[in-house]
N, C-alpha and C positions, 0 to 999 in steps of 0.2 A: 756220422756219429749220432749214437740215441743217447737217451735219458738209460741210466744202469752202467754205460760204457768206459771205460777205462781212455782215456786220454794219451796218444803218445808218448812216448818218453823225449825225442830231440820237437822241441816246440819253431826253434827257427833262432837267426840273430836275430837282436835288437839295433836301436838305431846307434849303437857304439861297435857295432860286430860282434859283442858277447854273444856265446853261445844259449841259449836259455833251454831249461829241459825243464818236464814234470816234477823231475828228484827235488828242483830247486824252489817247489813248492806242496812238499810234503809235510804236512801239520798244519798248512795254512788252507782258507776258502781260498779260490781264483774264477776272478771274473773275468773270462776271457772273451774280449768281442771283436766280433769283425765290421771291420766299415770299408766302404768303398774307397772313399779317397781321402789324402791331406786336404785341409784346407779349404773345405768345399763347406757351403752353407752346414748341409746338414749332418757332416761327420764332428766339423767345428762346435759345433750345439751339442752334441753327445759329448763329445771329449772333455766340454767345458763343465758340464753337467756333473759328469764322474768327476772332473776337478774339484769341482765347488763343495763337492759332498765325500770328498774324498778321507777326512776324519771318522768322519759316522760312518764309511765304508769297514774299511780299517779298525774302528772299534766294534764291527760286528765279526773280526777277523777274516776281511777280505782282504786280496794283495788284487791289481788290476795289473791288464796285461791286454794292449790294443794290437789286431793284427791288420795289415793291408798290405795290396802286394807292391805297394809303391817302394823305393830304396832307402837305404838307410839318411844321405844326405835329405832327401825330402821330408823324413821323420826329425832330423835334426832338427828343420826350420820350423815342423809344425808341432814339434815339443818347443824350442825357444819359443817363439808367437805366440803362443798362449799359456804360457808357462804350468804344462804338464808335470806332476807329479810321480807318473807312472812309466813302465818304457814299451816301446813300441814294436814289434816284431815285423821285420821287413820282409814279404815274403814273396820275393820277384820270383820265385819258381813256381810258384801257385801249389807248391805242396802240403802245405798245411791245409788252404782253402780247402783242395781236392779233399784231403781227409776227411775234412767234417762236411764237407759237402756243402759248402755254401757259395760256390761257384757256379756260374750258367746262366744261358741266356737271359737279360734283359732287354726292355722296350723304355723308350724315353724320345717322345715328339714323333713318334711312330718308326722310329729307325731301332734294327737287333743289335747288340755287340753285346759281345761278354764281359763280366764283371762280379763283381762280391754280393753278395746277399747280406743285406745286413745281417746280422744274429747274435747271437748272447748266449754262450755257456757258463752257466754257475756250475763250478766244479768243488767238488768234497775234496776235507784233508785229506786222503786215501786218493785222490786222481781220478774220481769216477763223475759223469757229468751227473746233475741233481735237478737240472732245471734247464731249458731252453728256453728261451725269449726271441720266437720268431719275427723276420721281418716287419708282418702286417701288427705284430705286436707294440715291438718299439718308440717310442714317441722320444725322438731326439732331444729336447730341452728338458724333459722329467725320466731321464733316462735311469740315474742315480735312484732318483726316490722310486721309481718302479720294483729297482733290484731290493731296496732296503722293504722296502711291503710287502716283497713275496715271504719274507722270512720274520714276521713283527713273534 
């Protein structure tokens, strides 16, 4: 997925099994981002980040929306723990990931396996994306005020 692109319509469940689709964010912004894993240092710092600022998000008419391909129980515990605001998209099939392409190889201690790229879709009321925030982009603990100063 680029910048100009229209966003799927079936986005994936959340960590209750709801279905979540694009329709069900039609009029609003959506900050849709991907993290590697629950729980993990540096997904925990982003999560927290959009938590902490999650009002001024909100008042710039953002709705957020985290995806990983971890399960819904796993999202359960890392929405309780830190007491997330927002829901989470489980996406153990990796088909959202595959869409927007932020799946494929990484390196970590010199060993490959596959995993999520971080990344950050700001998406228009209309479902079209407006902005990418790619991985080397991202700074996990100023993640929120990133999103808000692309838009002052």
């Amino acid at each position: 997925m680029k910048i100009g692109d229209k966003i799927p319509e079936i986005l994936g469940k959340d960590q209750d099994g709801k279905l979540i689709t694009a329709s069900d964010f039609i009029g609003k912004k959506l900050v849709l981002y991907f993290y590697p894993k629950d729980s993990t240092p540096g997904c925990t710092a982003e999560a927290c980040s959009l938590r902490d600022n999650y009002s001024a998000l909100k008042k710039k008419g953002y709705e957020i929306l985290g995806v990983s391909v971890n399960d819904e129980k796993s999202h359960l515990k890392f929405i309780e723990k830190n007491q997330l605001p927002f829901a989470l998209i489980a996406d153990t099939e990796k088909v959202l990931v595959m869409q927007f392409g932020v799946w494929g190889e990484k390196i970590l201690a010199g060993k490959k396996y596959m995993g999520v790229f971080r990344t950050t879709f700001l998406i228009n009321e209309s479902g079209v994306i407006d902005e990418i925030i790619s991985p080397k982009e991202i700074k996990t603990k100023e993640h929120a005020e990133q999103i808000l100063n692309l838009n002052k």
